[in-house]
C-alpha positions as CSV (number, residue, x, y, z in Angstrom):
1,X,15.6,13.3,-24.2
2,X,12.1,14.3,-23.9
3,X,9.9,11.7,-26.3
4,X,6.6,12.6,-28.6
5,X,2.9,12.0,-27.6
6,X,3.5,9.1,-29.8
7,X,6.3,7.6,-28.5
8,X,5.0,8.0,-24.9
9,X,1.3,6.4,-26.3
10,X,3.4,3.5,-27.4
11,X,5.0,3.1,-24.5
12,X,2.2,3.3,-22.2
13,X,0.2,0.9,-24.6
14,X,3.3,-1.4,-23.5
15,X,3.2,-1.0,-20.1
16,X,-0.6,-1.6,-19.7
17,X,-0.4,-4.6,-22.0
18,X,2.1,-6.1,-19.7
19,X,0.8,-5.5,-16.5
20,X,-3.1,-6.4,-17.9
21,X,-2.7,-8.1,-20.8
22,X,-4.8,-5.6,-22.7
23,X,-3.9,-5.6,-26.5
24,X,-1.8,-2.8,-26.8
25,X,-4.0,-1.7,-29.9
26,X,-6.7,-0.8,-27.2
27,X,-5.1,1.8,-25.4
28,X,-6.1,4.9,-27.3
29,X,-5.5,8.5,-26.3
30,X,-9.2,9.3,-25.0
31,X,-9.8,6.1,-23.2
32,X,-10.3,6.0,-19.5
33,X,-8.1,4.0,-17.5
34,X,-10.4,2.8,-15.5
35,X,-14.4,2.9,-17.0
36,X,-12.9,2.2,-20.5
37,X,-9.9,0.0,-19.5
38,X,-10.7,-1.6,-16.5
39,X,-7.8,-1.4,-14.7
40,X,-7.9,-1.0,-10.8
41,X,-6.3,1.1,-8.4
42,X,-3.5,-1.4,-7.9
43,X,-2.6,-2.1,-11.3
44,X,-2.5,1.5,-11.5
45,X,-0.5,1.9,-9.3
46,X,2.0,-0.4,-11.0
47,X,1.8,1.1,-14.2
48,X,2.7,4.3,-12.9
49,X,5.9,2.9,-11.4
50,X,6.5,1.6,-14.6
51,X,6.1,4.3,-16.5
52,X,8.4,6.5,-13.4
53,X,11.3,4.0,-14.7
54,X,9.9,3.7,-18.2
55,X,10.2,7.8,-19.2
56,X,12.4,9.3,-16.3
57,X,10.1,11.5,-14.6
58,X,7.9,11.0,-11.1
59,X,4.4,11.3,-11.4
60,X,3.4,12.2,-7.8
61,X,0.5,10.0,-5.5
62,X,-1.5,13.7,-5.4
63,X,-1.1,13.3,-9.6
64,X,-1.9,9.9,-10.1
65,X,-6.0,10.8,-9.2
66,X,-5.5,13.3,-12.0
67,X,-4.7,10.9,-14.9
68,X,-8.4,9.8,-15.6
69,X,-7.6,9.1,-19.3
70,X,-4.8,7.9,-21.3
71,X,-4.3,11.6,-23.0
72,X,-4.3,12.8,-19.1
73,X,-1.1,10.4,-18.5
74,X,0.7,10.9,-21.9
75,X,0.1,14.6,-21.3
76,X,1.5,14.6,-17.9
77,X,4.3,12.7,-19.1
78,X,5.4,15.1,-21.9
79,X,5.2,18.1,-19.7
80,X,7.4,16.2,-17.0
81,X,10.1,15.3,-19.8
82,X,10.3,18.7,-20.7
């Protein structure tokens, strides 16, 4: 069952806060994952997975470059579920 922008933002928030320990508070739609957030390429990496298993979709290595910002990922996510 395909899940809202909100309920994919939630669960992203989770998924970064467990793989970087970011309060989950801090992961906000227009923040980037990597200027804003700080998270590497491997952590990255690992949160994608996550999120693979997390919302039943595959986010492909030519997409991952794509999602820059948070509201790049939850976007992609939505379209995929649908």
């Amino acid at each position: 069952m395909a899940q809202s922008e909100q309920e994919i933002l939630e669960g992203l928030a989770e998924i970064v806060n467990e793989e970087t320990g970011l309060d989950t508070a801090s992961v906000e739609m227009d923040k980037s994952f990597t200027e804003d957030l700080d998270i590497d390429s491997l952590s990255m990496m690992t949160i994608v997975v996550n999120a693979e298993e997390k919302f039943g979709v595959r986010i492909p290595d030519s997409e991952v470059k794509n999602l820059k910002t948070v509201r790049d990922a939850v976007t992609y996510i939505a379209g995929a579920q649908s």
